[in-house]
N, C-alpha and C positions, 0 to 999 in steps of 0.2 A: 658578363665581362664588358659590354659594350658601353655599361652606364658607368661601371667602375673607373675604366682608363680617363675619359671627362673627366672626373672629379678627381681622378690624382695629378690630371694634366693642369688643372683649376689650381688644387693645392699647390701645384709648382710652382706656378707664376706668382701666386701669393707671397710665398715663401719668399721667391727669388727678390719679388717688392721690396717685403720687409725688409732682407737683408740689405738690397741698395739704398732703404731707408736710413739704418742705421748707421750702414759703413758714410754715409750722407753725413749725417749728424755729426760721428766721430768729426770728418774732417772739420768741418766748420764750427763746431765745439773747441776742437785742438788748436785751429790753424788761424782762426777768423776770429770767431767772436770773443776768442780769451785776448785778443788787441782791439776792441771795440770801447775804447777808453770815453766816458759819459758823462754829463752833467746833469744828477737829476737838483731839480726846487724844489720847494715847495714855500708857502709861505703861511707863518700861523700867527694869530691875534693873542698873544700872550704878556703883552708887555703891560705898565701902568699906564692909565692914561695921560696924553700929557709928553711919554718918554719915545726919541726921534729912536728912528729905525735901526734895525744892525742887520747885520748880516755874518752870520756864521757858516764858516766852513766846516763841516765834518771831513772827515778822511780817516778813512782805518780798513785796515785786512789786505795791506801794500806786496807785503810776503818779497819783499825785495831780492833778484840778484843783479848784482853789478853790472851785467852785460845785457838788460832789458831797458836797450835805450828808447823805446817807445812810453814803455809807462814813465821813465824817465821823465821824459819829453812834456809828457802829459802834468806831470807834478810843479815841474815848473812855470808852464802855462797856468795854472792852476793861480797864483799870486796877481794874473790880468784879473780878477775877481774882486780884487782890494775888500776883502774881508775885514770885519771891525775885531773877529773871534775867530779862532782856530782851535777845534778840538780834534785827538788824535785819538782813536780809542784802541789803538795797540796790532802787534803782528805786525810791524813793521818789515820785520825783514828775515829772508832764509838763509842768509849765508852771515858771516864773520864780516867779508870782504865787501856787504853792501851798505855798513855803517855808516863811512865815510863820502861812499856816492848819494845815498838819503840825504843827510844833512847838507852836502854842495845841492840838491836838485830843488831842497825844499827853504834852503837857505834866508831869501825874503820871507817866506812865510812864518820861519819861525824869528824873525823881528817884530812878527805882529804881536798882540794878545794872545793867549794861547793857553793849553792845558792838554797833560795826556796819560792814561791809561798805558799798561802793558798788556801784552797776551802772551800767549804759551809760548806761539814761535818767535817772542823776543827773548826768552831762556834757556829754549831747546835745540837743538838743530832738526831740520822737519825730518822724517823715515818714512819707506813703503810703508803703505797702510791696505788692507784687502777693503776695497770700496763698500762691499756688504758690512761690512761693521756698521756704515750709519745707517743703515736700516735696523738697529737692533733698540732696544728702549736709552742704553746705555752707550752709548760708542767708544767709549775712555776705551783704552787698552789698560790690562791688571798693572797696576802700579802706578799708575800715570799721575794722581794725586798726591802718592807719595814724598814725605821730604826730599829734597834732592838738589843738588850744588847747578846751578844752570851752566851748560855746554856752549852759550853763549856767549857774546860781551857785552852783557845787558845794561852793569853800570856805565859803562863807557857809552851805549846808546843815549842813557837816562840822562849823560852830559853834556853828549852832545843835542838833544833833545831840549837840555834845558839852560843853552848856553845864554840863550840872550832875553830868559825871562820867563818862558812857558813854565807853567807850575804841575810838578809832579804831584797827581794824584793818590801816588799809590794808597789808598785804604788811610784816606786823612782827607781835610779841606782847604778851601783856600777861597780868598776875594782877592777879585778881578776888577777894577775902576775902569768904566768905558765911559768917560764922559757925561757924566748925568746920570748913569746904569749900575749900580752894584750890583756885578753878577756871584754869588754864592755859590761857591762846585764844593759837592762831595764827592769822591771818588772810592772806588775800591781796586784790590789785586782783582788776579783774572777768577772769575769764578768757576771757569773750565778746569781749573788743577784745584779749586775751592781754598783759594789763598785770599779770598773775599774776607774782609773786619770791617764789618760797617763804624766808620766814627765816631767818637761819644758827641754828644752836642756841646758846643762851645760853654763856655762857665767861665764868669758870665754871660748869657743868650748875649751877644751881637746887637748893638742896639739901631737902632732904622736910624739910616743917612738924614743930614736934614734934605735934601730932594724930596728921599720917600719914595725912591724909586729901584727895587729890588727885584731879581730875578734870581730864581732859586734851580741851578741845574744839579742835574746827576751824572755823573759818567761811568759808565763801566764794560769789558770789553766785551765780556759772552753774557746777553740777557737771559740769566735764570730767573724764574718767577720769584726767589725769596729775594733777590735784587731789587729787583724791580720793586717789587712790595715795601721795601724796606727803603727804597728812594721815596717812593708816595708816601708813606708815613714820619720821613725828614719832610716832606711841604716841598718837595720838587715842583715846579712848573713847567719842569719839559727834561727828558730821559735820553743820551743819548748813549750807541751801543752799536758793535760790529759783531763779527764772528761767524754770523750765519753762511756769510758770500752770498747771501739771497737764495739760500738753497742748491745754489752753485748749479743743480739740473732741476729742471724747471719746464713740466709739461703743458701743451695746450689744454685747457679747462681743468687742471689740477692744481696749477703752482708749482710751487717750493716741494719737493719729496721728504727732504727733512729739514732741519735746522740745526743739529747737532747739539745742543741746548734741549729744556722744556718748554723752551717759546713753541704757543701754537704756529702752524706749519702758512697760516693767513697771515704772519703778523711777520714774515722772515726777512722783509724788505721793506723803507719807506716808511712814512707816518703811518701811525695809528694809534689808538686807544689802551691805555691801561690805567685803570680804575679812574679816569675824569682826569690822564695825566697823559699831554701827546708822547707819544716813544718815537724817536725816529732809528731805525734801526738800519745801518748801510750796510750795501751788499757789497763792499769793498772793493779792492784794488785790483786783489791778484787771486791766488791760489797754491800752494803748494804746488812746488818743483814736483812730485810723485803722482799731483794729479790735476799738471797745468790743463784743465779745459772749463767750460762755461757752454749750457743751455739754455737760452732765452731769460737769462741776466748775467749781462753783459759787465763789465769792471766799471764802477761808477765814485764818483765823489758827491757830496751832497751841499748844495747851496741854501741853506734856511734863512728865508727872509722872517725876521721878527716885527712885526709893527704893535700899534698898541691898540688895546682892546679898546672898541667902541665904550661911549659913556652910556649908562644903563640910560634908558627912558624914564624921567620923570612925571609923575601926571596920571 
């Protein structure tokens, strides 16, 4: 018994750790770091040679309620950025009531250029959900694909969204003139409820500006791989995409736990690769009212410096 009591005495302290570890986390998950409002960059060499810089704003996965005057705060700060592009890529908001406070917070910005996707929670109104769900291959809940009349006011969002020029992508395209830049977006629906119809190609093909200087985006809000696949086989040169919330928990030497999607569980946040095509995929804004918290990624918006690619070496 003597060697026994030690080792339960051992186990206890252990125990007792872990649990001040967690109860640790919860708080600064809940309390802290779901207001840790962020600016990530990054900057990629994708343009033609020759064409001057831009700078795009991504934003998406806002998950709005009206009385969240910090991310407020943030949204509007966000325009001190003077972005040449602004892409939304949907989930704007969880209530009815934060329509109208969205479009006053985001107001300059959508004077800019602009284009935006929808997501589930700009149709649905958000619900408890049992967190182990996204640890399952699938996490929809039964029906969730389903036809169904959205609980939302989504056309009214899509209005105001698209009062002063931003082009709805929903599952169509569209050109954007930046000055010397024809940027080319195809969009889709959300691919989370698989309301995704990829665009037929224009007919007549689109014929090159005289410039000769085009960019070819894709948008869409949850990166499923047949998305993605089917933007790189449009001639995309760069993929933008929310939904994941960056895995929303997010361990030391792990990452991301899931992505909610088929996105590998490496790619749930920030640039990366898919098939020789950058994806930037943002860990958004917010999260559901049901399950406001964040672990080591934080609510972010994303700053994309575009420049243009080096001229090959001749010789």
């Amino acid at each position: 018994m003597s060697e026994v009591r030690p080792a339960l005495a051992t186990a206890g302290v252990l125990g007792g750790l872990g649990l001040g570890a967690a109860a640790a986390a919860h708080v600064w998950s809940r309390h802290v770091e779901i207001h840790r409002y962020t600016l990530r960059e990054a900057e990629l060499r994708i343009l033609p040679p020759g064409t001057r810089t831009i700078r795009v704003l991504h934003i998406s996965d806002i998950h709005l309620l009206p009385e969240q005057h910090r991310k407020l705060a943030f949204l509007e700060h966000l325009e001190s950025l003077r972005p040449h592009l602004v892409i939304d890529t949907g989930d704007n908001i969880a209530s009815a009531a934060a329509v109208p406070a969205l479009a006053e917070a985001i107001d300059p910005l959508l004077r800019r250029p602009g284009a935006f996707v929808m997501g589930s929670n700009d149709m649905f109104e958000p619900m408890p959900k049992n967190p182990a769900r996204y640890l399952l291959p699938d996490a929809r809940p039964a029906g969730l694909t389903e036809p169904r009349e959205p609980t939302l006011p989504t056309e009214e969002l899509a209005a105001r969204l698209s009062a002063h020029g931003w082009r709805d992508l929903t599952n169509t395209r569209a050109v954007i003139e930046l000055g010397g830049l024809e940027v080319r977006l195809v969009g889709v629906d959300d691919p989370h409820l698989e309301r995704d119809e990829m665009p037929s190609p224009p007919t007549p093909a689109r014929p090159a500006p005289e410039h000769g200087n085009v960019l070819h985006l894709g948008v869409a809000h949850a990166p499923y791989q047949r998305v993605l696949d089917a933007f790189v086989a449009d001639g995309a040169e760069l993929i933008l995409a929310g939904h994941t919330h960056g895995g929303q928990l997010r361990l030391p030497g792990i990452g991301a736990l899931v992505t909610n999607c088929d996105l590998p569980r490496r790619q749930a946040r920030g640039v990366s690769d898919w098939h020789g095509v950058p994806l930037n995929v943002s860990a958004g804004l917010g999260a559901s009212p049901y399950s406001n918290y964040r672990l080591l990624t934080p609510p972010e918006a994303t700053l994309l410096t575009l420049r243009a690619r080096r001229p090959s070496a001749v010789g």
